[in-house]
N, C-alpha and C positions, 0 to 999 in steps of 0.2 A: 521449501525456502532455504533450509540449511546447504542442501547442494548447490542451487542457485549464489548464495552466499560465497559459499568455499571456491565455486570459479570464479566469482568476480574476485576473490582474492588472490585467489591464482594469478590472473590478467592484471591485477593493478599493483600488485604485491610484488609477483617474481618476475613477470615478466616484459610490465612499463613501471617501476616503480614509481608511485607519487600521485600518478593519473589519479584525478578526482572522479568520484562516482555515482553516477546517476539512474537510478535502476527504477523504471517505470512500468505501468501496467496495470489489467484488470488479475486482480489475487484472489479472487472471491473469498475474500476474509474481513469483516468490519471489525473498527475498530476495539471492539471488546475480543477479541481474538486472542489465543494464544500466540498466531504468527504476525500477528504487528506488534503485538510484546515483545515479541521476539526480537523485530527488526529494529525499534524504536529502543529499547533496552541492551538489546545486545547478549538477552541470554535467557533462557525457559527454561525452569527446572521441571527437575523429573516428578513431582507430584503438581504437576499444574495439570487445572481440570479439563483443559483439550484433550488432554494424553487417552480420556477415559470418554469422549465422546460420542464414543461409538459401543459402548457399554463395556462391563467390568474385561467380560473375557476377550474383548479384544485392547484391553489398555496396552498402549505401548508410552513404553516409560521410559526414560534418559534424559539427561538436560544437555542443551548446546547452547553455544557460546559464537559472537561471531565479535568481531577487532573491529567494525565501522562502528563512526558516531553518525548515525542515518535519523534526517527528520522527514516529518512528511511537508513538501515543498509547499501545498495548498492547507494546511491545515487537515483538519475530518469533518468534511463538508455533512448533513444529515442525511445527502445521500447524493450517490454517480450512478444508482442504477435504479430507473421506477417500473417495474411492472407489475402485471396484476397477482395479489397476492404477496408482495415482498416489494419494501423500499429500503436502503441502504446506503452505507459508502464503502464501497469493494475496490476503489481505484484509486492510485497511489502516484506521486511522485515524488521518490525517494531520495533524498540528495545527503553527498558528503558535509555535513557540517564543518569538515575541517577547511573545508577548500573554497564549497562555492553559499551563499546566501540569498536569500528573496530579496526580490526588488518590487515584485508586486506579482499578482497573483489577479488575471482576468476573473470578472464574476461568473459567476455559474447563473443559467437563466433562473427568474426567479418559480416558484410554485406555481403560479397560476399559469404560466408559458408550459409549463413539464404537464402539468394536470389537465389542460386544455382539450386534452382528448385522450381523456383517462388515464393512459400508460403508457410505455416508452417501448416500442420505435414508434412514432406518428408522424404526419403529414408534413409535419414543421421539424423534429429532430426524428432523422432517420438511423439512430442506433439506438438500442436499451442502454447504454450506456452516457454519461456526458460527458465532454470531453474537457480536461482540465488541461491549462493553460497558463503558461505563469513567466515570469523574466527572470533569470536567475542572473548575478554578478560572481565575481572573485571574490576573494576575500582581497 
């Protein structure tokens, strides 16, 4: 996410200055993450307990920092992805607070449509994932 970050800096920074940013996608990270800490904050110190999640001797430790004011456009829905064994919200859309704002934000199907036939891809939504969908304005 930090590289992902420092390009989009790159691109809206030095080389269209101003461009507002919208950085969307499946991140496979809910929202108790260190990387939506991350992105929502703006910065993840080096003793956050991500760093060590994959046990002591591989902790990797640094803090980074990124210059966007990013929210997430839909909220943190309970979840974007149902399958068997794991339900979440791993999908994001990320918008510059400086620039652009919600205007509404389409519903997400409700439980009983998602759980209809247990897990996700099924008959009725053909991806594990749901697709979020939202209006954004200017400021």
């Amino acid at each position: 996410m930090a590289v992902a970050l420092a390009h989009i800096r790159h691109v809206s920074c030095d080389l269209y200055p101003g461009i507002p940013v919208i950085f969307c996608g499946d991140f496979n990270s809910t929202p108790s993450t260190g990387m939506y800490h991350f992105v929502i904050n703006g910065s993840i110190t080096e003793d956050h307990e991500d760093w060590a999640s994959n046990g002591e001797e591989e902790r990797c430790s640094m803090s980074l920092t990124h210059l966007f004011k990013l929210k997430s456009a839909c909220g943190e829905p309970a979840y974007t992805n149902y399958v068997g064994g794991f339900h979440g919200c791993l999908d994001y859309i990320f918008i510059d607070l400086n620039a652009l704002e919600v205007e509404q934000v389409i519903p997400l199907p409700s439980h009983e449509e998602v759980t209809t036939h247990q897990a996700l891809p099924s008959v009725s939504h053909p991806s594990d994932h749901i697709a979020l969908v939202c209006d954004l304005k200017w400021k």
